[in-house]
N, C-alpha and C positions, 0 to 999 in steps of 0.2 A: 961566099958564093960569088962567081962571078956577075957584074950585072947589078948588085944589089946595092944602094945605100946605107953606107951605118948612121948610124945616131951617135952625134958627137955627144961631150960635155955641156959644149954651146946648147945645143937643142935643148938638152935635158931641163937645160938654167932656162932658158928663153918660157919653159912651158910652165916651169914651176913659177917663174914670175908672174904669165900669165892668168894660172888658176887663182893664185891670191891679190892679184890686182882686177879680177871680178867684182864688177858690184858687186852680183848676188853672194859672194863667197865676205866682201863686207860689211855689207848687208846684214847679213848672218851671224858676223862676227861680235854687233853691237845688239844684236835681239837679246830678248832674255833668255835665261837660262833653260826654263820651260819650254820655251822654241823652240831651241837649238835641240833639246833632247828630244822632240815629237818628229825634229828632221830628221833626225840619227834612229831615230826608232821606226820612221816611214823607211828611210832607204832597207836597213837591215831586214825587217817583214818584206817588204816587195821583194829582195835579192833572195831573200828564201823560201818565199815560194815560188820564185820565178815568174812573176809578173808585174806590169807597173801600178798595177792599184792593190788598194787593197782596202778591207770594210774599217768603218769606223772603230769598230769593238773589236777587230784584231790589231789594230794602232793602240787602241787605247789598255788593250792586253799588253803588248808588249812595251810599252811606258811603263805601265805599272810594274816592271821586272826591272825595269832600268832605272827608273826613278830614286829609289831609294839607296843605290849604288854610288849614283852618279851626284845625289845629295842635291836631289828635288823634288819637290813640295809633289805627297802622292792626292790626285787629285777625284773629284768624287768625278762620275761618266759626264752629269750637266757640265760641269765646269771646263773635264776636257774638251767638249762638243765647242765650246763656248770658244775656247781657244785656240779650237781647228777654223774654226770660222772667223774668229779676229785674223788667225795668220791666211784666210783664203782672201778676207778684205786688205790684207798687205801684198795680195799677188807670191804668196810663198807656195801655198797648193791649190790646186784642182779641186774640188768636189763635185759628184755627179750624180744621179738619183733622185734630186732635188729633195730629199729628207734628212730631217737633221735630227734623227735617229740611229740606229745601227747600223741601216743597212745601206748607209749613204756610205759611197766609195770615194777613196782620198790617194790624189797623186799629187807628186810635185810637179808644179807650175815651171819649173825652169826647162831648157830645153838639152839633148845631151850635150851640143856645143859650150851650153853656162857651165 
């Protein structure tokens, strides 16, 4: 089209440098194993139901299907709860509802720019 900007090569490189020269994307990269998959399992839940939070027990639902895939330790619900809350004390998510039961709802702490 006339008028419009493409997207070189250049870009393409410039952005993928950018995303993996993220803290948070290093950050992440040195977490454990367990993290990593509760991050991967909060994005996937949130994108499928189409929203950015989501309940503790559908997080910890959807670990539990991945976990064992992915060849990580399936964990009992305390343990995960325990775990969402060490990675909310690392600034990795959100928690809201202030209970640290089910029905407490869990987003990531990054913003979409991270």
């Amino acid at each position: 089209k006339v008028g419009t900007t493409l997207v070189t090569v250049e870009d393409v490189n410039a952005a993928v440098r950018e995303l993996f020269s993220s803290s948070i994307v290093q950050s992440l990269s040195s977490a454990p194993k367990c993290d990593q998959l509760i991050m991967c399992a909060l994005v996937i839940e949130c994108k499928m139901r189409g929203r950015e939070v989501c309940s503790a027990e559908e997080l910890f639902d959807r670990y539990a299907q991945m976990a064992p895939v992915q060849g990580c330790a399936n964990l009992s619900f305390s343990s995960f709860l325990r775990a969402i809350q060490r990675m909310f004390s690392t600034r990795y998510l959100s928690l809201s509802n202030g209970s640290v039961y089910g029905a407490m709802e869990v987003s990531t702490s990054m913003s979409p720019s991270d």
